[in-house]
N, C-alpha and C positions, 0 to 999 in steps of 0.2 A: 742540706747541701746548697751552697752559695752559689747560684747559677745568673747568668748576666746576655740576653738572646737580641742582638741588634737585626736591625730590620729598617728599610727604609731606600737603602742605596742602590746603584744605578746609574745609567749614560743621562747625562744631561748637556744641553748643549753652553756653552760662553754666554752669562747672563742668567741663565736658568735659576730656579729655587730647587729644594728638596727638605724634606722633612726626615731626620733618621730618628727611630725611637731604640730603647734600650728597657728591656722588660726582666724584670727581677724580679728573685725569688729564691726563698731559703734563709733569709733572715730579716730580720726590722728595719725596711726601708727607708723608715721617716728618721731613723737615730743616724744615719751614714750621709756623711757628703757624696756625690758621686762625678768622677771627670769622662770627658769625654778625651780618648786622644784621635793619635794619625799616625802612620807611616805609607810615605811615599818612597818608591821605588829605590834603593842604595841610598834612603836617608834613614837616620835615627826617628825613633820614636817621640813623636811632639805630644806633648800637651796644649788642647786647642780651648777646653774650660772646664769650669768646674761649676757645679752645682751646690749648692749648701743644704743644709738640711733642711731651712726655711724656705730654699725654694731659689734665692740669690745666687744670680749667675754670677762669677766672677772670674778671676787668674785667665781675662782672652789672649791667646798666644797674640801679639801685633800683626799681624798679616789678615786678622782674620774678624777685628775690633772694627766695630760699625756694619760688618756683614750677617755673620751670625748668630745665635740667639740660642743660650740655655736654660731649659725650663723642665718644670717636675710635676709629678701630681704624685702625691703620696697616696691617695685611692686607688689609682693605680696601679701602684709603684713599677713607676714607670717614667726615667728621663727621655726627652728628648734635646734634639740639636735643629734648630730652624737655621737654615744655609741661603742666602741670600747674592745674587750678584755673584754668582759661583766665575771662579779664574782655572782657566787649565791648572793652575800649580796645587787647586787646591784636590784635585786628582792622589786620592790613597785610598787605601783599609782605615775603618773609623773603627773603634773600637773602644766601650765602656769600660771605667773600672769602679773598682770599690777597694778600700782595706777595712775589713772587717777582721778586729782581732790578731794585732798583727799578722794577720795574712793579705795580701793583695791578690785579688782575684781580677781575671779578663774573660772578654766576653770572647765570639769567636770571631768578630769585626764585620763589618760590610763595606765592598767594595763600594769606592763613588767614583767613577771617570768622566769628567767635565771634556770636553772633544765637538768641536763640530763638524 
């Protein structure tokens, strides 16, 4: 069973970093791309990056290019999101995905609220 457990989020103040990770399990993590999104409050669902198999961050939503950083360890199968230079707007639920199998699967997200 395809399971996807985010971890990492939290208050942080205007400026701040954070590290969120995404830990997976139930299928071949090294074979899947894996994205990171967001939904803030009455907005739709973004996509903020993507992971490649190889480990190649790529697809950074604009708002968030030059700030944040996606990276992988297939040992661990395990992505993470490095957040850097955090803006109130970037205040949402972060949440992992994967499509394994024509299925797309989501984690259960973590909150991040930038606030000071």
């Amino acid at each position: 069973q395809v399971q996807l457990v985010e971890s990492g989020g939290g208050l942080v103040q205007p400026g701040g970093s954070l590290r969120l990770s995404c830990a997976a399990s139930g299928f071949t993590f090294r074979w899947y791309h894996i994205d990171w999104y967001r939904q803030a409050p009455g907005k739709e669902r973004e996509r903020v990056a993507l992971a490649t198999t190889e480990g190649v961050g790529t697809a950074y939503a604009d708002s968030v290019k030059g700030r944040f950083t996606i990276s992988r360890d297939n040992f661990k199968n395990t992505v993470y999101l490095q957040m850097n230079s955090l803006k109130p707007e970037d205040t949402a639920v972060y949440f992992c995905r994967v499509d394994v199998d024509r299925f797309t699967y989501w984690g259960q997200g973590t909150q991040v609220t930038v606030s000071s």
